[in-house]
N, C-alpha and C positions, 0 to 999 in steps of 0.2 A: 205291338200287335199289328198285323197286317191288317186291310184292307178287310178280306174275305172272313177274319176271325171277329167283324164287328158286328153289332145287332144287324137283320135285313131293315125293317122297319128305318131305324138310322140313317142306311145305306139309300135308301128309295126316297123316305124323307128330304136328306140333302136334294137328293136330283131333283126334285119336284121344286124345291124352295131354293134352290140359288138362281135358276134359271129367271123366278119373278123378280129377285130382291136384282140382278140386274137389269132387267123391263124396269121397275122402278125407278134406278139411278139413272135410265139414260132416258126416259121418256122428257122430263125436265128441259134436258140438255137438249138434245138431237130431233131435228124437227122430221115428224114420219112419213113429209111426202117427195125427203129425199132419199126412202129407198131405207132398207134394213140397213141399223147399223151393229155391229157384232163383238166391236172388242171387250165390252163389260160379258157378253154372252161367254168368249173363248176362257176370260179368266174363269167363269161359275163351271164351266166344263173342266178343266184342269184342277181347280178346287175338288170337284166331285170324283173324277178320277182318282186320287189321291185317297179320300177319304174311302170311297166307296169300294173304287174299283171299276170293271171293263164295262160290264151292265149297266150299273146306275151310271155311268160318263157318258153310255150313248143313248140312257134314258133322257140325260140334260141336254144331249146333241140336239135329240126330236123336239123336246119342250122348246127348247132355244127357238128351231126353226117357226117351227106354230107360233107362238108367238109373234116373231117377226112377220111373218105371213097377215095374219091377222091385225097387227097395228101399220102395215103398210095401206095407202090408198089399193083399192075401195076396202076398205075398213070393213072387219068382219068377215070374211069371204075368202079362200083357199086359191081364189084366184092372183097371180103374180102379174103385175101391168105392164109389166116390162121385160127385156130380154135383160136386160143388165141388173134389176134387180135380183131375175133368178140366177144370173153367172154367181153373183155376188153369194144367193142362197148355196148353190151348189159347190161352193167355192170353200164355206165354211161347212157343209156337210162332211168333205172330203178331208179338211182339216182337222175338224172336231173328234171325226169317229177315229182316223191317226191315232190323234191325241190320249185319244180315250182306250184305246189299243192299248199303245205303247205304255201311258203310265200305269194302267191295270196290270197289263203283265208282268212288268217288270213288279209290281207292287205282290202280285200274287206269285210269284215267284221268289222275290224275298220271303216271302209268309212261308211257303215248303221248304225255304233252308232252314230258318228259324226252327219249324218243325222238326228238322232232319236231325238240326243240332240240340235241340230240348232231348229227341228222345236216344242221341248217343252220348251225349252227358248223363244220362239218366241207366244206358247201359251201362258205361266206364263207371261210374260210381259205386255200381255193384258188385263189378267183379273183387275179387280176392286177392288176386296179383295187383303190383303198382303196376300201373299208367300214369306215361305221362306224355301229351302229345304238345310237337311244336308246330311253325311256324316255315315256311320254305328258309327264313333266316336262321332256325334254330333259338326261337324265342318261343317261351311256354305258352301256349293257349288254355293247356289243363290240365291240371292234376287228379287224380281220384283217392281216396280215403288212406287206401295202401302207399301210394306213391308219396305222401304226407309224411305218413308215420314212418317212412324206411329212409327218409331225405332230413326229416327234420324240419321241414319249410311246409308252410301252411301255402296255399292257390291264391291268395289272395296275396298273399309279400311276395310270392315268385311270379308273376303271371306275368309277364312281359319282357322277364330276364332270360339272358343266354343260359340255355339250361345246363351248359355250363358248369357255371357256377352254381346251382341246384343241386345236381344230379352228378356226384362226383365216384370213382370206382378206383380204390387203391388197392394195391396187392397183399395180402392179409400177411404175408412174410417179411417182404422188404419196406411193406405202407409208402412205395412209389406210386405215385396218380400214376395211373390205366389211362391210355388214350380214348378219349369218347368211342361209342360207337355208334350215336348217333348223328355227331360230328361225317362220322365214315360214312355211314348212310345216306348224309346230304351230297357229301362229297360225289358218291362212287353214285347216285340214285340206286341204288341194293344195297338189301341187307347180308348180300353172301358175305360169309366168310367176316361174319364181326358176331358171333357166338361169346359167351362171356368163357375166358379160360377158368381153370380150376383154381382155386385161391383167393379169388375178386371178392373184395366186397362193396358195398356201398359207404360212402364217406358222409356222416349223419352230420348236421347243423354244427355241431357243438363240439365237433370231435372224435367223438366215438365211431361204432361200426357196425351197418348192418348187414346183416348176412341173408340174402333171399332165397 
């Protein structure tokens, strides 16, 4: 499940609580009137990208900053005492919200393939005709109901295999194996001119022959 397909609540949740549970572990450690320090803060933002996504990563950015702001001298206060404290603030703004960019996108971008691929497996599975789709190597990514039943291979023992060996086409006269023609297709990148001739059938599991 992506990012975007999880509760929001969840998603705002984390932002709000990694950003303390890091204030927590470094207040101990890091003394506050040497200025913010951020590497616990970078991890709880990269966490929450992850989880959440683009939004709650640079809800945790702001949290982070305040924070920091706030536990630096003069304590309580929006004001920053230094120049170098604020490079430092500024420095992880520019970081954080990257960050927070970067892993949301890509995270919510996974999420739409996933989608894309749920609902063409969900097409292929309906139609009537076999399908069966590979891989640029010519390995099975998927089979559908028909493409089972006319091969004799269930999607789950072929799923990986040069389809090949799956997906076999001999001459209903002489039962010479037909040269792939999706073999030709990777080859030639088109499908001209690889039409199935008259005669072909499908060479099933077990020997026999189906005829499409």
């Amino acid at each position: 499940m992506g990012a975007t397909g999880r509760p929001v609540l969840a998603r705002y949740s984390l932002a709000l609580l990694f950003p303390l549970l890091a204030y927590l572990l470094t207040a101990p450690t890091v003394r506050a009137d040497r200025g913010p320090s951020f590497p616990l803060f970078s991890l709880a933002v990269v966490l929450v990208s992850i989880f959440g996504g683009t939004r709650p990563g640079l809800v945790a950015v702001t949290e982070s900053v305040l924070i920091n702001i706030l536990a630096i001298p003069p304590n309580f206060s929006l004001l920053v005492a230094s120049w170098d404290d604020a490079m430092r603030i500024a420095v992880f703004v520019f970081a954080g919200s990257g960050i927070a960019l970067l892993i949301g996108s890509v995270g919510e971008l996974q999420s739409r393939l996933d989608k894309e691929r749920s609902q063409l497996s969900i097409t292929l599975q309906s139609i009537a005709d076999a399908v069966i789709a590979t891989d640029a190597q010519g390995r099975i990514t998927l089979m559908n109901p028909a493409a089972e039943e006319a091969t004799g291979h269930k999607f789950t023992s072929a799923a990986g295999l040069p389809v090949e060996s799956v997906f076999k086409i001999v001459n209903e006269i002489s039962r010479t194996t037909v040269d792939s023609p999706v073999k030709k297709v990777l080859e030639r990148g088109t499908s001209r001119g690889t039409r199935r001739r008259y005669g072909a059938a499908t060479a099933r599991r077990h020997g026999d022959c189906h005829r499409g």
